[in-house]
PDB file of N, CA, C and O in Angstrom:
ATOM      1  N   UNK A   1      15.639  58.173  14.285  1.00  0.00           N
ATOM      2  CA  UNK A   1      16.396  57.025  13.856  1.00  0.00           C
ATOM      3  C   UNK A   1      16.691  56.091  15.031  1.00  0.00           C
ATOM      4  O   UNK A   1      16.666  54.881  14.804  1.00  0.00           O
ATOM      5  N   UNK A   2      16.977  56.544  16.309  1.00  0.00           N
ATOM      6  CA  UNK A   2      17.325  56.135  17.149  1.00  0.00           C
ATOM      7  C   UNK A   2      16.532  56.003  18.632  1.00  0.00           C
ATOM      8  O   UNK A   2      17.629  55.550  18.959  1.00  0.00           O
ATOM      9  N   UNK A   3      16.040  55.973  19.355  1.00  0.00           N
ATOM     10  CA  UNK A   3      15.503  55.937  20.710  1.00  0.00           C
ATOM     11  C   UNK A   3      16.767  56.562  21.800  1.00  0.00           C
ATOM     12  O   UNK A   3      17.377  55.773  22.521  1.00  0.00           O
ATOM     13  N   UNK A   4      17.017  57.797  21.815  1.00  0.00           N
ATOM     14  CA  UNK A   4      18.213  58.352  22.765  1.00  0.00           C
ATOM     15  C   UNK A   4      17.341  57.598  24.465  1.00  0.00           C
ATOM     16  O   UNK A   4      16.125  57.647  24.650  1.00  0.00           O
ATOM     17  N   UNK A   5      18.032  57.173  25.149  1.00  0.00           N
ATOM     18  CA  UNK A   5      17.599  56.946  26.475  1.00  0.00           C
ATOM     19  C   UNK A   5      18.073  57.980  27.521  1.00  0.00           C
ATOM     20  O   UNK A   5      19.296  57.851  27.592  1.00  0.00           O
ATOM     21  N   UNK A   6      17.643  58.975  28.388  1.00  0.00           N
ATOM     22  CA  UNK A   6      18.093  60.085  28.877  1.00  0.00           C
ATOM     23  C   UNK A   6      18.522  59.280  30.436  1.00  0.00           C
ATOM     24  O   UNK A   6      17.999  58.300  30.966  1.00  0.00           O
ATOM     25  N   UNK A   7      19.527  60.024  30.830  1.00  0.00           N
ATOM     26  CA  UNK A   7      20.124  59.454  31.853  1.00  0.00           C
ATOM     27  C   UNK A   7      19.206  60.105  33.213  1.00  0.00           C
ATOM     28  O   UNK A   7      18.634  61.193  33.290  1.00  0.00           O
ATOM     29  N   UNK A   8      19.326  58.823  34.384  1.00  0.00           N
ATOM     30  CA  UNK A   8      18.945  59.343  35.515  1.00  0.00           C
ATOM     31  C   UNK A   8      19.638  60.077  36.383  1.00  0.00           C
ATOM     32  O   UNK A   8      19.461  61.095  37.052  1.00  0.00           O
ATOM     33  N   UNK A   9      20.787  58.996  36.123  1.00  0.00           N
ATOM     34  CA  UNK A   9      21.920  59.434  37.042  1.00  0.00           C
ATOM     35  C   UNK A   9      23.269  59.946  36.413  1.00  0.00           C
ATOM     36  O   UNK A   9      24.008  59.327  35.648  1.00  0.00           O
ATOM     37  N   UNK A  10      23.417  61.210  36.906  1.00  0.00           N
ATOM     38  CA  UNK A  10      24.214  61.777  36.096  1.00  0.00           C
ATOM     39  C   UNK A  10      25.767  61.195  36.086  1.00  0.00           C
ATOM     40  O   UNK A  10      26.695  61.637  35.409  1.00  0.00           O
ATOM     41  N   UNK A  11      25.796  60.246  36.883  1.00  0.00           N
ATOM     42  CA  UNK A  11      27.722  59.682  37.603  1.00  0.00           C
ATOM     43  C   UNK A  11      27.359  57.955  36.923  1.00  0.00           C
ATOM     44  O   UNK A  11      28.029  56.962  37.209  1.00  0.00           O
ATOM     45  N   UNK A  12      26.260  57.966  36.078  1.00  0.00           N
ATOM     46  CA  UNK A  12      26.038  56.065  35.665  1.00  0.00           C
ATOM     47  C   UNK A  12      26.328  56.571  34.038  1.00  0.00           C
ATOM     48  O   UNK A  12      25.524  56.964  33.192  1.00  0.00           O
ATOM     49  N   UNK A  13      27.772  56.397  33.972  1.00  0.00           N
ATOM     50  CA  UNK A  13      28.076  56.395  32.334  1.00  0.00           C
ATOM     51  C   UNK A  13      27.930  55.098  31.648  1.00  0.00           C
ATOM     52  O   UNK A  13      27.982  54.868  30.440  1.00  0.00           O
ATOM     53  N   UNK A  14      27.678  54.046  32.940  1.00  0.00           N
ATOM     54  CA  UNK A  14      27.781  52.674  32.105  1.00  0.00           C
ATOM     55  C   UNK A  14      26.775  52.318  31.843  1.00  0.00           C
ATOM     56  O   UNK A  14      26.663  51.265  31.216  1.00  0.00           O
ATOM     57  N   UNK A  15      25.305  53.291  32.340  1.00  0.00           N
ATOM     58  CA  UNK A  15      24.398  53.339  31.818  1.00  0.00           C
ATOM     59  C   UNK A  15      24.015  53.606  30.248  1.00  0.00           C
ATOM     60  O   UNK A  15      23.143  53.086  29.553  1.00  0.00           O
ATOM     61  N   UNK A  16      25.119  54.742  29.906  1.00  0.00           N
ATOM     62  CA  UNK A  16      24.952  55.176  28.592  1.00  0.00           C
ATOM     63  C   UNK A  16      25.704  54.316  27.424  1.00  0.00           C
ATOM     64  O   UNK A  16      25.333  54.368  26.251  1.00  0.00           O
ATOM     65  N   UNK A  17      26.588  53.674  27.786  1.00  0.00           N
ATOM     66  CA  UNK A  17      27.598  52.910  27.274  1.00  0.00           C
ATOM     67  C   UNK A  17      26.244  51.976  26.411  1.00  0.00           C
ATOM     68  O   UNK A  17      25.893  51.840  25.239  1.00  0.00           O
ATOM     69  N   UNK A  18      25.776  51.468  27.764  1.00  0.00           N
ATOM     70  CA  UNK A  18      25.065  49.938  27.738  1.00  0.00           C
ATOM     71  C   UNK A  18      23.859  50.161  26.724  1.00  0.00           C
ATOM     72  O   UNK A  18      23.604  49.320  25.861  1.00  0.00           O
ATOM     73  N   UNK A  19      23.094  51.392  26.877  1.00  0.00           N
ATOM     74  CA  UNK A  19      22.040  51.803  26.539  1.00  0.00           C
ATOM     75  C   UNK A  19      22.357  52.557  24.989  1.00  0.00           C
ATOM     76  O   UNK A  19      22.337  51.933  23.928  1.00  0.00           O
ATOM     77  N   UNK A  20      22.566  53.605  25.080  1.00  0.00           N
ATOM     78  CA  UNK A  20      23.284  54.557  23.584  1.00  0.00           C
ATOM     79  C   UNK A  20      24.386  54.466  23.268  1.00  0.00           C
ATOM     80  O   UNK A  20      24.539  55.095  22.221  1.00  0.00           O
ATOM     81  N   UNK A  21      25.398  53.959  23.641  1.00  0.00           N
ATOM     82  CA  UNK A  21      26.299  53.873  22.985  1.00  0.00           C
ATOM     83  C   UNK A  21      26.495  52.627  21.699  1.00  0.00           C
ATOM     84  O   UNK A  21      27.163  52.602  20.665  1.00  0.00           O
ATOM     85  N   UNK A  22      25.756  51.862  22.215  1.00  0.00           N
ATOM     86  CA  UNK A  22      24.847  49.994  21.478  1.00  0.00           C
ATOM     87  C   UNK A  22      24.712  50.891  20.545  1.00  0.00           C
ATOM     88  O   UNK A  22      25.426  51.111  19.567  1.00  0.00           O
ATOM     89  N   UNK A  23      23.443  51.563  21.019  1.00  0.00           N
ATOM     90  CA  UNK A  23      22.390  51.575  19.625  1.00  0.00           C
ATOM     91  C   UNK A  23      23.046  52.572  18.717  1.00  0.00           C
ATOM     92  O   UNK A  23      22.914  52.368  17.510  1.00  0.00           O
ATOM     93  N   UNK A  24      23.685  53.546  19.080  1.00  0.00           N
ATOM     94  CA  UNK A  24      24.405  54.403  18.157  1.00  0.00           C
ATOM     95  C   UNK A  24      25.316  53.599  16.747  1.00  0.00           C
ATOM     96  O   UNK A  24      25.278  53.601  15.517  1.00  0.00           O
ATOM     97  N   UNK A  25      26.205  52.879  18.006  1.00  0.00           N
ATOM     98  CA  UNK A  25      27.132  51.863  16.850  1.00  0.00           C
ATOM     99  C   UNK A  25      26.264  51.102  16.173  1.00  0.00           C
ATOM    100  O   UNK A  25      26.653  50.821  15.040  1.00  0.00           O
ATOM    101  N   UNK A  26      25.289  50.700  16.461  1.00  0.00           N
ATOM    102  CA  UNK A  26      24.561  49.709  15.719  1.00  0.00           C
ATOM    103  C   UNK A  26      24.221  50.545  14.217  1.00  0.00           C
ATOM    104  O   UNK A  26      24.594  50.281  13.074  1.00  0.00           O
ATOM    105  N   UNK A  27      23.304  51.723  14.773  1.00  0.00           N
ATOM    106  CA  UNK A  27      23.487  52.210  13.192  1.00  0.00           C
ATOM    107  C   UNK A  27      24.584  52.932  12.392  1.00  0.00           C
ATOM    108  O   UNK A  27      24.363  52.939  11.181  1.00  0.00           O
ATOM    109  N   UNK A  28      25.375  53.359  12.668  1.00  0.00           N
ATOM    110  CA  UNK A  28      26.234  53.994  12.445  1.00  0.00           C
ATOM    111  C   UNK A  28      27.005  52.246  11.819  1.00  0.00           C
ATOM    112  O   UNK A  28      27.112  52.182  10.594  1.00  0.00           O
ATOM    113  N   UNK A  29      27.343  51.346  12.389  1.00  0.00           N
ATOM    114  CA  UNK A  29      27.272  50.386  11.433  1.00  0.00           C
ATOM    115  C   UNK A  29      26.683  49.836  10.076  1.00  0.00           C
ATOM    116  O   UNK A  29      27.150  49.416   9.017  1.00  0.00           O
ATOM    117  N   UNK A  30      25.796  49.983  10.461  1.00  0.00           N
ATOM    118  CA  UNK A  30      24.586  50.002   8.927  1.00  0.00           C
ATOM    119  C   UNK A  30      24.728  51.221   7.818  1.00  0.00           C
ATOM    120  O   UNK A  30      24.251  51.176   6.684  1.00  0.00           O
ATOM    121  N   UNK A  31      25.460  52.285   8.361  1.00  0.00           N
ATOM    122  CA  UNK A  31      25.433  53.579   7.267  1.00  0.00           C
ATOM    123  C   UNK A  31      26.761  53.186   6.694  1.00  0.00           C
ATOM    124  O   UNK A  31      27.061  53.205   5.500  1.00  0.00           O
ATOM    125  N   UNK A  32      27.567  52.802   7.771  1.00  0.00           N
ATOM    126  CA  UNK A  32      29.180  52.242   6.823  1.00  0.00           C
ATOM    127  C   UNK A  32      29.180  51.383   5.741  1.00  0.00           C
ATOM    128  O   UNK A  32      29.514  51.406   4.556  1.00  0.00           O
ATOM    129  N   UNK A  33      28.606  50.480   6.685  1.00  0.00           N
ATOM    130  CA  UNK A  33      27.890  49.278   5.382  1.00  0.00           C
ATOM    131  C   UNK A  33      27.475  49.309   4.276  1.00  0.00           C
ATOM    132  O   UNK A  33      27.982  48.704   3.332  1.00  0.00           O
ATOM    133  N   UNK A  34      26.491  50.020   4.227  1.00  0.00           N
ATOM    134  CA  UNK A  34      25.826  50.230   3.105  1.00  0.00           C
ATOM    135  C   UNK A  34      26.722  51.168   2.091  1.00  0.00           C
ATOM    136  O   UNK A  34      27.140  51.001   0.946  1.00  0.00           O
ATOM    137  N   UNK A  35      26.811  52.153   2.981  1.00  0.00           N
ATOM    138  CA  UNK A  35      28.104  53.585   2.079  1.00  0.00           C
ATOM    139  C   UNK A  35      29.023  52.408   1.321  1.00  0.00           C
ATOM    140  O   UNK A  35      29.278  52.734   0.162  1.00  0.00           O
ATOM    141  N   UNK A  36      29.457  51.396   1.630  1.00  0.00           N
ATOM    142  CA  UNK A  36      30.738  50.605   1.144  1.00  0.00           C
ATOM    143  C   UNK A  36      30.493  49.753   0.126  1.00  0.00           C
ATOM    144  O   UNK A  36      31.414  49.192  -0.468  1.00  0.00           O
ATOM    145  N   UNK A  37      28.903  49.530  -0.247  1.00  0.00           N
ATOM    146  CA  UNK A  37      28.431  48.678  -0.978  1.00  0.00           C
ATOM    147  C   UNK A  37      28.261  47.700  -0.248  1.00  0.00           C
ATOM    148  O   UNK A  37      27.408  47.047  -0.850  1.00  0.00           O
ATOM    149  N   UNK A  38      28.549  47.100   0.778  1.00  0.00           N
ATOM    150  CA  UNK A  38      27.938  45.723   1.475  1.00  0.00           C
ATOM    151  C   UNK A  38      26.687  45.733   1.648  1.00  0.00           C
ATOM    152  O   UNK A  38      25.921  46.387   2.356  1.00  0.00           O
ATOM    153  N   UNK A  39      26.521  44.456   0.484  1.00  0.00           N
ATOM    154  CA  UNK A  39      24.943  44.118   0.319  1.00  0.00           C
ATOM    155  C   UNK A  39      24.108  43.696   1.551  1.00  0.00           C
ATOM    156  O   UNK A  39      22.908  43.926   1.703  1.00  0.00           O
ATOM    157  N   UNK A  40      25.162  42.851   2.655  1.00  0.00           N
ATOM    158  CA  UNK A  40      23.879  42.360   3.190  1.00  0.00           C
ATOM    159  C   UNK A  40      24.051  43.331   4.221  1.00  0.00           C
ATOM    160  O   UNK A  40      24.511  42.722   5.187  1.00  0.00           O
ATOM    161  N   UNK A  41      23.949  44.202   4.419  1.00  0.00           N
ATOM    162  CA  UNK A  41      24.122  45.731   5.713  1.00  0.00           C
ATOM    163  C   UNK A  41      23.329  45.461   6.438  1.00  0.00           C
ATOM    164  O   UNK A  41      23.623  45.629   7.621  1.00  0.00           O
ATOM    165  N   UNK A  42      22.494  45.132   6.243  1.00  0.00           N
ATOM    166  CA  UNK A  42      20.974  44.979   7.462  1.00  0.00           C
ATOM    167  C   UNK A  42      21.340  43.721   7.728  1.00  0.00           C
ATOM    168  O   UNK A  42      22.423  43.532   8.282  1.00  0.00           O
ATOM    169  N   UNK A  43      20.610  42.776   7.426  1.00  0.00           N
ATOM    170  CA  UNK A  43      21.156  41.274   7.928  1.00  0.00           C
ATOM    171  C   UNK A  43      22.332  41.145   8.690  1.00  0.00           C
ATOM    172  O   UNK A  43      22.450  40.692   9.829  1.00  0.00           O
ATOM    173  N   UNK A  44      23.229  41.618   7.894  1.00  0.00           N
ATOM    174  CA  UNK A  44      24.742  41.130   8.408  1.00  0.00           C
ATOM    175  C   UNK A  44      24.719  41.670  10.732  1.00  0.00           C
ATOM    176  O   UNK A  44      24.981  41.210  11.843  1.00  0.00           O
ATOM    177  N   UNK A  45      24.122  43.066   9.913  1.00  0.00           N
ATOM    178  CA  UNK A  45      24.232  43.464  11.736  1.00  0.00           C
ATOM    179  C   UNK A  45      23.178  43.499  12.376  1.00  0.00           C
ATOM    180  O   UNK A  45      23.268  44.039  13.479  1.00  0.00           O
ATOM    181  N   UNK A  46      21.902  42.998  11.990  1.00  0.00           N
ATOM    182  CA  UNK A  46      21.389  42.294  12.817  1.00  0.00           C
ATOM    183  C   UNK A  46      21.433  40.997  13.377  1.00  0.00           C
ATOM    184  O   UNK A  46      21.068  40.752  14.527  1.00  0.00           O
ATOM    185  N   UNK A  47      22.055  39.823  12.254  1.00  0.00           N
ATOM    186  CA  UNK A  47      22.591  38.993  13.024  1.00  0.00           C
ATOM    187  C   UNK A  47      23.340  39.035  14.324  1.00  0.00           C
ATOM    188  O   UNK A  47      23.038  38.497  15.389  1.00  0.00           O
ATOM    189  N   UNK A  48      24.634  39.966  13.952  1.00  0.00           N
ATOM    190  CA  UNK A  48      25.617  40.274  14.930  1.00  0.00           C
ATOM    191  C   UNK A  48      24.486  41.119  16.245  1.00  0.00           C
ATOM    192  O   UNK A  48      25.024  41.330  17.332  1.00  0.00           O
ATOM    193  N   UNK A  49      23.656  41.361  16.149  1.00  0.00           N
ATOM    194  CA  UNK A  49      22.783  42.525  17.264  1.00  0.00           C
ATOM    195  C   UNK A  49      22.055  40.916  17.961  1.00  0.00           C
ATOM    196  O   UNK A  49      22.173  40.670  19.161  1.00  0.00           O
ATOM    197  N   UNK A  50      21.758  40.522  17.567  1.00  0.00           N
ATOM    198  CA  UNK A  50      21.058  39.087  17.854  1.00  0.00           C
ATOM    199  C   UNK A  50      21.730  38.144  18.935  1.00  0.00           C
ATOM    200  O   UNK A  50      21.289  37.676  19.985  1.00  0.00           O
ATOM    201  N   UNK A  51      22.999  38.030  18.280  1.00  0.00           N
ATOM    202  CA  UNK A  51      24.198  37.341  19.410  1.00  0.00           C
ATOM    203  C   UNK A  51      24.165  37.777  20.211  1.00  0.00           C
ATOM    204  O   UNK A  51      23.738  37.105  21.150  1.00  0.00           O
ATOM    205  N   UNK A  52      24.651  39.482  20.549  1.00  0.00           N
ATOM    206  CA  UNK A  52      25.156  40.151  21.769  1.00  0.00           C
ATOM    207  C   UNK A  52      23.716  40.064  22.667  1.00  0.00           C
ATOM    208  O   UNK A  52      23.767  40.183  23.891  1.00  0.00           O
ATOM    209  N   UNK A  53      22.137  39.800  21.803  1.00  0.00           N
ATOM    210  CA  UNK A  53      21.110  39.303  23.304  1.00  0.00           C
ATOM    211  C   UNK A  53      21.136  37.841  23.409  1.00  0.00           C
ATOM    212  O   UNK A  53      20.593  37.409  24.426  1.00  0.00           O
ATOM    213  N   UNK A  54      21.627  36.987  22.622  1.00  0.00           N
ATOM    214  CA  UNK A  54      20.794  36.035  23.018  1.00  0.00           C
ATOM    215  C   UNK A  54      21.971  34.600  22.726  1.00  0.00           C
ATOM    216  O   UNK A  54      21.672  33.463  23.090  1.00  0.00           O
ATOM    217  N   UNK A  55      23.056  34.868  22.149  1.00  0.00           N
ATOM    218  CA  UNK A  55      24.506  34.066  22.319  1.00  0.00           C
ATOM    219  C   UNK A  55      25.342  34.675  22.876  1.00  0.00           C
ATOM    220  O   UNK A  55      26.500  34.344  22.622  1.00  0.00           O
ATOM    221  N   UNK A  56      25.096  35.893  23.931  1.00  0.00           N
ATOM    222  CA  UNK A  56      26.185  36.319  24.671  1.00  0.00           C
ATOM    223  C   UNK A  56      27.589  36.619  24.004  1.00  0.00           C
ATOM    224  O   UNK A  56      28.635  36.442  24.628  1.00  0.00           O
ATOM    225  N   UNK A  57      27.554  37.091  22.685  1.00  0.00           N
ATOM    226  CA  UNK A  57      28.652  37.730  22.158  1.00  0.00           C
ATOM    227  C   UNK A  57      28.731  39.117  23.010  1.00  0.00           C
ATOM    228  O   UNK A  57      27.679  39.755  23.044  1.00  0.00           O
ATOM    229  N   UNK A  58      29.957  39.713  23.767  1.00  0.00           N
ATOM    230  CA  UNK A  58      30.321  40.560  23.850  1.00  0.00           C
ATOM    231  C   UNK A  58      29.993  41.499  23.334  1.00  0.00           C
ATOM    232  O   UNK A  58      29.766  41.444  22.125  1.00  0.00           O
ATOM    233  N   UNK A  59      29.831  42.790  24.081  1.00  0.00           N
ATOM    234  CA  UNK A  59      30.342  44.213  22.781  1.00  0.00           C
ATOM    235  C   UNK A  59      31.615  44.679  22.637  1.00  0.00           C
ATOM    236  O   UNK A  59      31.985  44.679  23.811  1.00  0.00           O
ATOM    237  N   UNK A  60      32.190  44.927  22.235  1.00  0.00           N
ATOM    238  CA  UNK A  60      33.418  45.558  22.346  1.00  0.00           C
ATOM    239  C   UNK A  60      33.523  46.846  23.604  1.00  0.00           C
ATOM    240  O   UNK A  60      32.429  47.266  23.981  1.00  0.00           O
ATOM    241  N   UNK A  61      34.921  47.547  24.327  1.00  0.00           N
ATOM    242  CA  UNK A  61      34.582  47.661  25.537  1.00  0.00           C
ATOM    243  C   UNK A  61      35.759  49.090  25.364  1.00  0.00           C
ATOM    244  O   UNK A  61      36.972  48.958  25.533  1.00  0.00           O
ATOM    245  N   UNK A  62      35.311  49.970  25.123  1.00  0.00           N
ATOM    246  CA  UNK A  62      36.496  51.095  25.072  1.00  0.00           C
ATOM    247  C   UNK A  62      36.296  52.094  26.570  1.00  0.00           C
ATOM    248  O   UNK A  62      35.306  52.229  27.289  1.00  0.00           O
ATOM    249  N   UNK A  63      37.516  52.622  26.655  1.00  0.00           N
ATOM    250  CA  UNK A  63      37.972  53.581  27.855  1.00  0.00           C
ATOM    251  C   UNK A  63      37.775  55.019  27.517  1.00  0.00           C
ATOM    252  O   UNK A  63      37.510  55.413  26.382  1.00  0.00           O
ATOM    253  N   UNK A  64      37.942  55.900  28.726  1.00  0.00           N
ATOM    254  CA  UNK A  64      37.592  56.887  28.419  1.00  0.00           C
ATOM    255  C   UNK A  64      38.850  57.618  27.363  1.00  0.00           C
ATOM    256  O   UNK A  64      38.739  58.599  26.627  1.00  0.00           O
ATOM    257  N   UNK A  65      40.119  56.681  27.625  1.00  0.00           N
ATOM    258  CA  UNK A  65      41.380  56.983  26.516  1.00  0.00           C
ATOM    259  C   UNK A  65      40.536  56.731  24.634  1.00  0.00           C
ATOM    260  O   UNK A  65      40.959  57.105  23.540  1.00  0.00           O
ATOM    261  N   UNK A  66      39.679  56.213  24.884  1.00  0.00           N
ATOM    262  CA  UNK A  66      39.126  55.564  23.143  1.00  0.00           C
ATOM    263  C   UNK A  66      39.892  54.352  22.809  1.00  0.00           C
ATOM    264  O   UNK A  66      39.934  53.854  21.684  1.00  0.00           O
ATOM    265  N   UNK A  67      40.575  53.851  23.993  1.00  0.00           N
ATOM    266  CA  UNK A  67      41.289  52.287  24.019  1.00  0.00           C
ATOM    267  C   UNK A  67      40.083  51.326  24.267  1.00  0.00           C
ATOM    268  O   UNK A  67      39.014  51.480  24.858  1.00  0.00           O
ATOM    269  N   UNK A  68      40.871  49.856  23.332  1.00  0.00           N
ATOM    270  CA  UNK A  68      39.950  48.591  24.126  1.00  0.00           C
ATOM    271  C   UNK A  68      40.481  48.636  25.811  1.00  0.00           C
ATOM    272  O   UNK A  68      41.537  49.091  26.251  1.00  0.00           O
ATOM    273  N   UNK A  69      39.317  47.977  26.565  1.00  0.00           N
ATOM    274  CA  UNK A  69      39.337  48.219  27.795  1.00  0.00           C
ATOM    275  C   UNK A  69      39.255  46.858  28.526  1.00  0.00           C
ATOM    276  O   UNK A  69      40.189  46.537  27.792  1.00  0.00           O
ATOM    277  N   UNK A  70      39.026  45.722  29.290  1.00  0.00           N
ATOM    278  CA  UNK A  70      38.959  45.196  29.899  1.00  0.00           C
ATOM    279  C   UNK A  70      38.108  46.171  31.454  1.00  0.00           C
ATOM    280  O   UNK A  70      37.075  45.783  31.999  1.00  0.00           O
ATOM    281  N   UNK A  71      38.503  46.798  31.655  1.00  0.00           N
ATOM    282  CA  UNK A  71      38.358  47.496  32.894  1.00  0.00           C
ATOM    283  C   UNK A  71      36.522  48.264  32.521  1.00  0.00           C
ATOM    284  O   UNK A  71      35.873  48.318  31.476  1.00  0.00           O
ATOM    285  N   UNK A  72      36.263  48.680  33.751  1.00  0.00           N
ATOM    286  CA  UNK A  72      34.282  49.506  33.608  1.00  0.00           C
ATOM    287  C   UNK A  72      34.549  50.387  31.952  1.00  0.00           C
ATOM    288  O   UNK A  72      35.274  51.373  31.821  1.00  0.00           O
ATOM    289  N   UNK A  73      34.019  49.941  31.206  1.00  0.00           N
ATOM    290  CA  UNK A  73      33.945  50.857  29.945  1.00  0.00           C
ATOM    291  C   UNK A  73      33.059  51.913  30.034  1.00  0.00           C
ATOM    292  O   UNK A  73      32.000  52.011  30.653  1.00  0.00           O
ATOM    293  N   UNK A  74      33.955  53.084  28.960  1.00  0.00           N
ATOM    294  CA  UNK A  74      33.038  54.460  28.731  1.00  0.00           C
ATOM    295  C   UNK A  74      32.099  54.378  27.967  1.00  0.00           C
ATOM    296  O   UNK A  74      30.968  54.836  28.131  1.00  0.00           O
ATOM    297  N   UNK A  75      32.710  53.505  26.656  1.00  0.00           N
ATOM    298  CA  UNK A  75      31.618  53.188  25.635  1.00  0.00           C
ATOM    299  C   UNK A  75      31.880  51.823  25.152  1.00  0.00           C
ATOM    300  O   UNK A  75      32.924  51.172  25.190  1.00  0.00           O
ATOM    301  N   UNK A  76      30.604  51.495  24.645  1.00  0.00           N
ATOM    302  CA  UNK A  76      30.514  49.587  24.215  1.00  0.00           C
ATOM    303  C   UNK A  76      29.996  50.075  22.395  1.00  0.00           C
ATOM    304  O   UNK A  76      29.867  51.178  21.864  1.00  0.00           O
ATOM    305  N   UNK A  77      29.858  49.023  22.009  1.00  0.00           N
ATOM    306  CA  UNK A  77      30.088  49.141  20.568  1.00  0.00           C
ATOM    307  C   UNK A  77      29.651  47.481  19.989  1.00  0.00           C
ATOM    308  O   UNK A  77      29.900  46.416  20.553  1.00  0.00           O
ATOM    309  N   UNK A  78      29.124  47.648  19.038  1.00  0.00           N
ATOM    310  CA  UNK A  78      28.591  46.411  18.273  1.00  0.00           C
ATOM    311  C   UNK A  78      30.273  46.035  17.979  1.00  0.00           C
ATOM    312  O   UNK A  78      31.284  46.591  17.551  1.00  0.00           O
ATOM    313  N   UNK A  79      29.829  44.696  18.519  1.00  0.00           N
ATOM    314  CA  UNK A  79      31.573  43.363  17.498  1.00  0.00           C
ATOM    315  C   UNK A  79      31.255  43.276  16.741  1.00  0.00           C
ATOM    316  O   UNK A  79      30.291  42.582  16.418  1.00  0.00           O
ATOM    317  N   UNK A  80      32.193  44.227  15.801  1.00  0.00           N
ATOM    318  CA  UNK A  80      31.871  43.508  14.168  1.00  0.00           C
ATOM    319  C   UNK A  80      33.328  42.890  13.985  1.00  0.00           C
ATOM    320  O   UNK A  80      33.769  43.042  12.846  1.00  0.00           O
ATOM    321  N   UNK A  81      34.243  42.159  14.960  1.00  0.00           N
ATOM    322  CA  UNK A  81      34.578  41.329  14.401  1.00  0.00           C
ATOM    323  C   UNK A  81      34.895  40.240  13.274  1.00  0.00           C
ATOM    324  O   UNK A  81      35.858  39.959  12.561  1.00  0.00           O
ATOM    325  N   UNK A  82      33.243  39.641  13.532  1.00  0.00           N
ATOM    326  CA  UNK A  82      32.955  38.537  12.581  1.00  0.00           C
ATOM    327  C   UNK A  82      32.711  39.110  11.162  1.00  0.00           C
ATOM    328  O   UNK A  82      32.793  38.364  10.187  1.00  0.00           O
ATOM    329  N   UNK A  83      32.427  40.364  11.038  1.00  0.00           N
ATOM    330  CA  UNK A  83      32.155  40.938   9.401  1.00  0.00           C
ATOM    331  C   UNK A  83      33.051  40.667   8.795  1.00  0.00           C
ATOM    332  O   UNK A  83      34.158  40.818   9.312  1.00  0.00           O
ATOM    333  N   UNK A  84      32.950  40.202   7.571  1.00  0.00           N
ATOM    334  CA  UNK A  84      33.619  40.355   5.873  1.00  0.00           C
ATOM    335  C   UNK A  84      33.899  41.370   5.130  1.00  0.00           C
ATOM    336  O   UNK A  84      33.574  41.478   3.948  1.00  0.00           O
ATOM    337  N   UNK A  85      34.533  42.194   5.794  1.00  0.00           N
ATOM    338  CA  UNK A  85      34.394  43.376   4.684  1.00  0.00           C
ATOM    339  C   UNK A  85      35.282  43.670   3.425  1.00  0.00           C
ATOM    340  O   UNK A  85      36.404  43.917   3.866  1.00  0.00           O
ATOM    341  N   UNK A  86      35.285  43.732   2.421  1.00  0.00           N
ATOM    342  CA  UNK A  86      36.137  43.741   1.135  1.00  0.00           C
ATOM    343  C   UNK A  86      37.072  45.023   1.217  1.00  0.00           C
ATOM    344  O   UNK A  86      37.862  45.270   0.305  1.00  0.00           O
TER     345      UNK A  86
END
């Protein structure tokens, strides 16, 4: 389902953040979605996957607490912000 990227360096978590932690949320977005009945599940987050390369939307930025972070994040995460969800 996914492309896991294996780490080089075992002390570069922001490697994994940047790399698997994306793509995880990304689908794991799409299974919520869909589970909820939101029709446009695919579209909707690929749009949003689209921004974060190429309009510089953010990802969202959590700590190793599972807080939003400002500070080096543990894990990043698709913004679904902008979603509609009922």
């Amino acid at each position: 389902m996914i492309w896991w990227q294996p780490l080089k360096d075992h002390s570069d978590t922001l490697f994994l953040a940047e790399k698997n932690c994306t793509t995880v949320s990304h689908e794991i977005t799409h299974e919520l979605l869909r589970a909820s009945g939101h029709k446009r599940f695919i579209e909707d987050v690929h749009d949003i996957w689209t921004k974060h390369f190429y309009d510089q939307l953010n990802f969202e930025q959590y700590g190793a607490d599972f807080e939003v972070t400002e500070d080096k994040p543990m894990f990043l995460t698709i913004n679904t912000s902008s979603l509609k969800i009922k």
